[in-house]
Residue frames as qw, qx, qy, qz and C-alpha x, y, z in Angstrom:
[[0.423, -0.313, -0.184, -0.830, 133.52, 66.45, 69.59],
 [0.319, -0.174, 0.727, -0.583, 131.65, 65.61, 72.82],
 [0.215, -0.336, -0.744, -0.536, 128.61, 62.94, 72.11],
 [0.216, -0.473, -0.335, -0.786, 125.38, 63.24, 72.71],
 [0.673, -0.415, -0.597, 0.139, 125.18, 61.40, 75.62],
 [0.313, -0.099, -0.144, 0.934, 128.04, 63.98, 77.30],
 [0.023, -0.279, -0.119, -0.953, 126.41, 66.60, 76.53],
 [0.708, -0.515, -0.255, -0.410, 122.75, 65.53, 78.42],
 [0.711, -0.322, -0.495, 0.382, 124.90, 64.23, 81.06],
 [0.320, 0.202, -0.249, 0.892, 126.75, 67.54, 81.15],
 [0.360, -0.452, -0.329, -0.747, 123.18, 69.39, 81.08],
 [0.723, -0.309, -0.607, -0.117, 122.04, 67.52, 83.43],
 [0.643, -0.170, -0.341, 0.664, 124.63, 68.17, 86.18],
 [0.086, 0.034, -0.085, 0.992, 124.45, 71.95, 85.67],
 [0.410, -0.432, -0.574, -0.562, 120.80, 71.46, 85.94],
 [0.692, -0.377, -0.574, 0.221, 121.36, 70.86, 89.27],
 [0.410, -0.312, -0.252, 0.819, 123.66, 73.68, 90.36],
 [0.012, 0.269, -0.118, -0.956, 122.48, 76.01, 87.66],
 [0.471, 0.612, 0.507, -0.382, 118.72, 76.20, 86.85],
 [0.332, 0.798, -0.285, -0.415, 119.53, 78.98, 83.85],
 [0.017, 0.445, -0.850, -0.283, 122.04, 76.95, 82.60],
 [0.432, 0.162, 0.887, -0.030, 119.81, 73.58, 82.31],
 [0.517, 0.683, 0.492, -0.154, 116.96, 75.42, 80.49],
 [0.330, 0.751, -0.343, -0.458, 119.39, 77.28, 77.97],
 [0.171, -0.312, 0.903, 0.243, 121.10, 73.58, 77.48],
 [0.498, 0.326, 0.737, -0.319, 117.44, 72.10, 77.00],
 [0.467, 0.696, 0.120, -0.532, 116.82, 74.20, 74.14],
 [0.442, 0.721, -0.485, -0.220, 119.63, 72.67, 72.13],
 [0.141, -0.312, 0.940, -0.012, 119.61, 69.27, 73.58],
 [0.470, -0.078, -0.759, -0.443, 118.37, 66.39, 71.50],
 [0.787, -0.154, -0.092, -0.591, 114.89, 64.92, 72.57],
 [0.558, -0.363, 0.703, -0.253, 115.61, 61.63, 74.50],
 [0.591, 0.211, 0.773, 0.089, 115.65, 58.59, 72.17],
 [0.543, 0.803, 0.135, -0.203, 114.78, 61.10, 69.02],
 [0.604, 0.023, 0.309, 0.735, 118.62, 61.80, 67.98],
 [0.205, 0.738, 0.331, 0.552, 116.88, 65.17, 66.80],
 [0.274, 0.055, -0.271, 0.921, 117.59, 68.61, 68.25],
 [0.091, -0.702, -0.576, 0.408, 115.38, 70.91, 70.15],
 [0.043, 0.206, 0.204, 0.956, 116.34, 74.32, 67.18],
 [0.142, -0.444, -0.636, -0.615, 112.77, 74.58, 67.51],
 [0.583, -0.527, -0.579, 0.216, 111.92, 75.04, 70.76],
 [0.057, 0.699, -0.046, 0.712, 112.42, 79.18, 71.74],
 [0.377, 0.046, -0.569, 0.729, 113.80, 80.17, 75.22],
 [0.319, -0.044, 0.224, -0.920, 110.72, 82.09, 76.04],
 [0.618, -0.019, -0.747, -0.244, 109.15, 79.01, 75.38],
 [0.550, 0.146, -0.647, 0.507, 110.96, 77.49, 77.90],
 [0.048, 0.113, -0.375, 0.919, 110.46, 80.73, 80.56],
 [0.335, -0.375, -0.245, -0.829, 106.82, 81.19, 79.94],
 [0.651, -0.487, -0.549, -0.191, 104.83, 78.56, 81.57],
 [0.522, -0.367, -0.590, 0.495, 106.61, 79.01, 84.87],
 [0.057, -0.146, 0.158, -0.975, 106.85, 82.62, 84.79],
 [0.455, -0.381, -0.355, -0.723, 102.94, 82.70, 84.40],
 [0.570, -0.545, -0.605, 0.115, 102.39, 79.60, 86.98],
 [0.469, -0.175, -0.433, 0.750, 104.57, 81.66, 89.23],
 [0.077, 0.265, 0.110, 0.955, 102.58, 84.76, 88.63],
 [0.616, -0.412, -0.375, -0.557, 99.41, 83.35, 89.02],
 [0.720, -0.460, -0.448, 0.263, 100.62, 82.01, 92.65],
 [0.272, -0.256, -0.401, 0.836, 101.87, 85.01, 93.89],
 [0.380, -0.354, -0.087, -0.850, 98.11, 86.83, 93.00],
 [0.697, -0.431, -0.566, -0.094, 96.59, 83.81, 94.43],
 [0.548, -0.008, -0.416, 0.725, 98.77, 84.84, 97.36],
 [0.036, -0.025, -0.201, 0.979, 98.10, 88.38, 97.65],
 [0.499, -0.315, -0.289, -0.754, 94.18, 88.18, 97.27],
 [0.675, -0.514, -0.521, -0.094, 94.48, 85.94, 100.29],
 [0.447, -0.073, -0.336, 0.826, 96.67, 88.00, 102.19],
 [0.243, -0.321, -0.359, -0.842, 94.13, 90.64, 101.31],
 [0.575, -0.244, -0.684, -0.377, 91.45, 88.60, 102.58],
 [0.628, -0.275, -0.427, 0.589, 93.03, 87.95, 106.04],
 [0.087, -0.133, -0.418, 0.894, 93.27, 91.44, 106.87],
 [0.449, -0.413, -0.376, -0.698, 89.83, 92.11, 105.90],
 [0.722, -0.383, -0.570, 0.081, 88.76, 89.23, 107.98],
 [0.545, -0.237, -0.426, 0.682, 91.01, 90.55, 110.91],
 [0.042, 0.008, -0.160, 0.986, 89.45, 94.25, 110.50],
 [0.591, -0.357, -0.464, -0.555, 86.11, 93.28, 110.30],
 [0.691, -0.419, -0.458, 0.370, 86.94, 90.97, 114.10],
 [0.268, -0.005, -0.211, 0.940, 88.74, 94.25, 115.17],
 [0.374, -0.393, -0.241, -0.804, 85.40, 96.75, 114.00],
 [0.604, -0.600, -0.392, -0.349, 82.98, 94.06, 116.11],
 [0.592, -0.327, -0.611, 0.410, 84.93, 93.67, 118.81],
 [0.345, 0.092, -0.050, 0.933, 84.97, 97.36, 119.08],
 [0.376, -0.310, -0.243, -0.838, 81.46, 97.86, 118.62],
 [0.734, -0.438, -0.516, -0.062, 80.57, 95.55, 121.41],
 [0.523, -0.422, -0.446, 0.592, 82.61, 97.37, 123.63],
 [0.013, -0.075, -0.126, 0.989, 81.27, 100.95, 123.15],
 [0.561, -0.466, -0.506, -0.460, 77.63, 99.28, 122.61],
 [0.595, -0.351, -0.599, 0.405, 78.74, 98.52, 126.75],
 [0.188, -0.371, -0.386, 0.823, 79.10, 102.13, 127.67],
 [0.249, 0.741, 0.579, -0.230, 76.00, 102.86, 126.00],
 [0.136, 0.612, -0.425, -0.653, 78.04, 104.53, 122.17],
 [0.844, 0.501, 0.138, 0.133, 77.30, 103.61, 118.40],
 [0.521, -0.146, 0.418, 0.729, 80.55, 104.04, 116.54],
 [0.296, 0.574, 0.401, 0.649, 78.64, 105.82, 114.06],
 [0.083, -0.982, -0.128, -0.114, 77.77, 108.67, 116.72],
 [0.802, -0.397, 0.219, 0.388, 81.02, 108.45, 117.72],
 [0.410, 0.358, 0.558, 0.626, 82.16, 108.87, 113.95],
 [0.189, 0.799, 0.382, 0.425, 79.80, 111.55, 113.68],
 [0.400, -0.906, 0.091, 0.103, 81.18, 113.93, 116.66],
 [0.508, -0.466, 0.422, 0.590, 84.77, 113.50, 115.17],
 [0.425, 0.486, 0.398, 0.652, 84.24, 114.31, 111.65],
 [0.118, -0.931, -0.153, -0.309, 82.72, 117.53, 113.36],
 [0.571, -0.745, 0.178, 0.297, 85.68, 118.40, 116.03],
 [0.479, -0.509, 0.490, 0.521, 88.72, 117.22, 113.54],
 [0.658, 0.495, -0.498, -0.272, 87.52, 115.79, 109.95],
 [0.986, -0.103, -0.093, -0.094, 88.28, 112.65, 111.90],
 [0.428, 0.627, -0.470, 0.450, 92.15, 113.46, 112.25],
 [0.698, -0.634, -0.263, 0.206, 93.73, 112.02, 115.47],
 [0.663, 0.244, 0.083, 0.703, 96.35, 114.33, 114.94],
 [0.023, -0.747, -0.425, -0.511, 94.41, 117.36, 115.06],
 [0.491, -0.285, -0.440, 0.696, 95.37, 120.10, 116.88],
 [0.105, 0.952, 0.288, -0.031, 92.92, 123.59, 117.62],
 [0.705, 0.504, -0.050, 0.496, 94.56, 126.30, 116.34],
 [0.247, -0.823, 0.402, -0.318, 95.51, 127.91, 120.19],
 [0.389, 0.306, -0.844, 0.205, 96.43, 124.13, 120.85],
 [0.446, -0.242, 0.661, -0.552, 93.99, 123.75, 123.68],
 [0.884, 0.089, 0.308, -0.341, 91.91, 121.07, 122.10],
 [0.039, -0.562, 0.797, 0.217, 93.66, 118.06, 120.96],
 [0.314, 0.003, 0.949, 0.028, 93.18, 114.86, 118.79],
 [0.024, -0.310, -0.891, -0.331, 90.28, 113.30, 117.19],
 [0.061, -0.696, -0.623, -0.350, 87.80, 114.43, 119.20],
 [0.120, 0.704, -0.142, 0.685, 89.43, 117.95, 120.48],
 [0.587, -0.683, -0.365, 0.235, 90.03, 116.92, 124.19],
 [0.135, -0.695, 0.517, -0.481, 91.78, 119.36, 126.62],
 [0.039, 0.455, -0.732, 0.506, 94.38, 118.38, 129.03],
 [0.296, -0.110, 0.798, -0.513, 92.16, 117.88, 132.03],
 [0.848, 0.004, 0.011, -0.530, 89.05, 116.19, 130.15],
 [0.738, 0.332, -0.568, -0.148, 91.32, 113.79, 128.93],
 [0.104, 0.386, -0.609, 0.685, 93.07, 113.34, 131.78],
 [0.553, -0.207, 0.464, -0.660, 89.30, 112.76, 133.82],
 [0.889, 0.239, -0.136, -0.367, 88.78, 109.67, 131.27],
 [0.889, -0.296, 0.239, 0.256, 92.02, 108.02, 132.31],
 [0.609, 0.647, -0.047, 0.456, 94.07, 109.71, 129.24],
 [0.410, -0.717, 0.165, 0.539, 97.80, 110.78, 129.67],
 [0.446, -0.138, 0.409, 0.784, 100.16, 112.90, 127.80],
 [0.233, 0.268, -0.406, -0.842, 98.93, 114.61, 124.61],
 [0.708, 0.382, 0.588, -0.087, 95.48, 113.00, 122.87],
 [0.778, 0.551, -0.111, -0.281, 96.60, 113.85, 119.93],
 [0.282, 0.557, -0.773, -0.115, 99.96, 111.83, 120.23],
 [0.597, 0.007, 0.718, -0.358, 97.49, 108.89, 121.56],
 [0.063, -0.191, -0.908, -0.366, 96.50, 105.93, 119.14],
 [0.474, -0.178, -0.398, -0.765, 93.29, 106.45, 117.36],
 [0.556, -0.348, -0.754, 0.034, 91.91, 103.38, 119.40],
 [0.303, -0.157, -0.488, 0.803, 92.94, 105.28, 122.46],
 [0.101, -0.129, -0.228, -0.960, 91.06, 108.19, 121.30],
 [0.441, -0.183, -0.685, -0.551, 87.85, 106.17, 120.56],
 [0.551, -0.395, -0.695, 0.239, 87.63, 104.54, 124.12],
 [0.133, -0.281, -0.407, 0.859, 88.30, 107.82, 126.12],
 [0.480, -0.053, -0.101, -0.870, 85.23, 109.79, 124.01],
 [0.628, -0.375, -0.542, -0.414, 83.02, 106.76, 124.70],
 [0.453, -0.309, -0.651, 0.525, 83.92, 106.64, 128.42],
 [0.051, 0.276, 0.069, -0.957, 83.38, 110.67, 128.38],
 [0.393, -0.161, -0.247, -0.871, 79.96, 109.92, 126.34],
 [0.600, -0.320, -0.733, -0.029, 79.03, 107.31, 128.66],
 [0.298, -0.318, -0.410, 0.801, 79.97, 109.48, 131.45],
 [0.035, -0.478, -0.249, 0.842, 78.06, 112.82, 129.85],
 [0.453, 0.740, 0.384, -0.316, 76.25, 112.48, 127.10],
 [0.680, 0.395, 0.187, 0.589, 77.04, 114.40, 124.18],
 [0.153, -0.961, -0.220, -0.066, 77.33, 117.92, 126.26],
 [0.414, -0.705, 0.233, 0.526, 81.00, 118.03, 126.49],
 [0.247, 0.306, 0.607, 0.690, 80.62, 118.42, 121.91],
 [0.208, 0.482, 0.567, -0.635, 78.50, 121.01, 122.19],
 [0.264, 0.639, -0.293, -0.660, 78.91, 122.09, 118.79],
 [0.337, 0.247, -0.816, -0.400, 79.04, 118.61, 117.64],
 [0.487, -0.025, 0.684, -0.543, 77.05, 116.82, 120.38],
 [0.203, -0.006, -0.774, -0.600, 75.01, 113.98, 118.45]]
């Protein structure tokens, strides 16, 4: 029969290679200097505290990961509103002339196809605001900048129906 010594040495060692293995050996190796066994001591014991620490560091985690993109869409919003306060647009009228044209959908397509996107351009308006291709297969940003260049350029008279 191995003594006790072996056996914490053994523990040991596989503590090293094999995590699992150390804390199932722990449970049934004697107390340093006690000569007494560890019966008492329950593997979920054993598991809990880390599980939990670990648990509680990956929320800590994600509520600053969280945080960060706030932080980074909030810097995105102003920088956004300072450039369409320049061509003389709130975002909120902006906002309000796409919820009327699409429901806010860049995606949005009328249902002959001539008006396209967010805020329902045709071809050649887009097209006079610097826009190519398709506005609705343009990023939403895109979108946003070509109707404030077109309401800096005309008001709200090419929405007539939404005009703000």
């Amino acid at each position: 029969m191995p003594s006790r010594r072996s056996i914490s040495t053994i523990a040991v060692t596989l503590g090293a290679l094999f995590p699992a293995a150390a804390i199932a050996a722990a449970v049934d190796a004697p107390l340093p200097g006690s000569g007494e066994g560890r019966a008492d001591v329950v593997a979920g014991d054993v598991l809990e505290r880390p599980a939990q620490r670990l648990h509680q560091a990956i929320q800590l985690q994600v509520r600053e990961m969280r945080r960060q993109a706030l932080e980074r869409a909030a810097r995105a919003e102003a920088r956004r509103q300072a450039e369409f306060a320049g061509l003389g647009v709130s975002t909120s009228t902006l906002e309000a002339i796409a919820a009327c044209e699409s429901g806010g959908d860049p995606a949005a397509v009328s249902s002959d196809g001539t008006y396209r996107g967010k805020y329902q351009f045709d071809y050649g308006t887009w097209a006079s605001v610097g826009g190519s291709g398709d506005p609705a297969a343009a990023p939403e940003g895109e979108q946003d900048y070509r109707a404030a260049l077109l309401y800096s350029q005309s008001a709200s008279s090419p929405w007539p129906n939404c005009g703000v």
